[in-house]
Residue, then its C-alpha position, 0 to 999 in steps of 0.5 A: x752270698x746266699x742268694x747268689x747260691x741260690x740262683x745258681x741252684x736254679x738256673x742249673x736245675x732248670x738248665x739240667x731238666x731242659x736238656x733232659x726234656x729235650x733228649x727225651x724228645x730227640x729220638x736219636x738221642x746221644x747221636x744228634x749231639x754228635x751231629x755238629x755244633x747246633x746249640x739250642x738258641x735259649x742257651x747261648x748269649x748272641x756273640x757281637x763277633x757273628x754280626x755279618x757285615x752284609x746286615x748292617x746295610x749301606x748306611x754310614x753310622x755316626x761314629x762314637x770317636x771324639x772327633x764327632x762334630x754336633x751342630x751346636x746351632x740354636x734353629x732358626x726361628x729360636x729367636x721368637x719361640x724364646x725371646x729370653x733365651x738370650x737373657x738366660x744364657x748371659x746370666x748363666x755364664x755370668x754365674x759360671x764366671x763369678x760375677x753373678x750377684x747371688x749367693x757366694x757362699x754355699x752350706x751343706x745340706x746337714x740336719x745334725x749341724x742345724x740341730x746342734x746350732x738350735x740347741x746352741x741358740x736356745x741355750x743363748x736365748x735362756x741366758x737373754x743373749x738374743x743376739x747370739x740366738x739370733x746367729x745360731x738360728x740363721x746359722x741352723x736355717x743356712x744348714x736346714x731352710x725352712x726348718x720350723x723350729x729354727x724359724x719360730x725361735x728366730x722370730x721370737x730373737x728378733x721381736x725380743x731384739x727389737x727388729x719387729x718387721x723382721x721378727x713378723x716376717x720370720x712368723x709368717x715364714x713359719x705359718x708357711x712352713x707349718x701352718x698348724x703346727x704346734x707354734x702356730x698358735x702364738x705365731x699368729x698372735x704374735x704377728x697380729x701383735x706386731x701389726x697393731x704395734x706398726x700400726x700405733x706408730 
């Protein structure tokens, strides 16, 4: 509230000394005010009620009504300037209409919730509850992808449950995210133990 004070002080001072510099350099001072209604054009918005017609011109504008029609048509050369053009459009509308075979269920992006589900999986995986862990990581990674702490301790769930391949990839997922971070280290080792151990079988 302050600053708008503030302006209003200085937008009054700088207004007040112009008008004091300009009678100080109007020699009939008081007499050309009486003149007519002339306002200095550094005072006055423009007014959208003083457009005269004539400076439009004679050309039609398009109208913003609803009503407005816009060609929709792709040009004609689209098809060979983008050959998968079509392709797209059918696999967006597919997705619009529910038939798309991705994701069907969405989380909110949400740091505090993925936070308290690695807190809730650590507290499993202390009481070897892997399973459980493993639920509570994937669930903090739905809330927070490539979260990296998630990551690590869902790859160390899934090597203790016994799902190695899933468990190395989970550790490469987290090098990529943090590749000098402070498990990287045993995240290497443990995928180069993994390797020697799919390699042995």
């Amino acid at each position: 509230m302050a600053w708008r004070f503030l302006l209003f002080a200085v937008l009054t001072a700088s207004v007040s000394a112009s008008v004091q510099q300009g009678s100080a350099s109007d020699p009939d001072g008081p007499k050309s005010a009486q003149r007519g209604s002339e306002v200095s054009p550094g005072f006055a918005p423009p007014r959208s009620d003083s457009v005269q017609a004539s400076d439009l011109g004679s050309a039609t504008g398009q109208s913003s009504s609803k009503d407005t029609q816009l060609d929709l048509e792709p040009p004609d050369d689209d098809a060979k300037t983008h050959p998968q053009s079509s392709t797209a459009m059918a696999e967006a509308e597919a997705e619009m209409l529910g038939r798309s075979s991705g994701v069907t269920e969405f989380h909110t992006w949400d740091p505090h919730k993925a936070a308290k589900s690695i807190e809730v999986g650590d507290f499993y995986f202390r009481r070897k509850n892997y399973r459980a862990a493993e639920e509570r990581y994937r669930e903090a990674l739905r809330y927070k992808d490539n979260d990296a702490v998630a990551t690590f301790r869902l790859a160390v769930s899934l090597e203790k449950l016994g799902i190695l391949d899933d468990a190395r990839l989970e550790y490469e997922s987290y090098l990529k995210i943090l590749p000098h971070g402070p498990e990287a280290e045993p995240a290497q080792k443990a995928i180069d133990r993994l390797k020697a151990q799919g390699a042995a079988k």
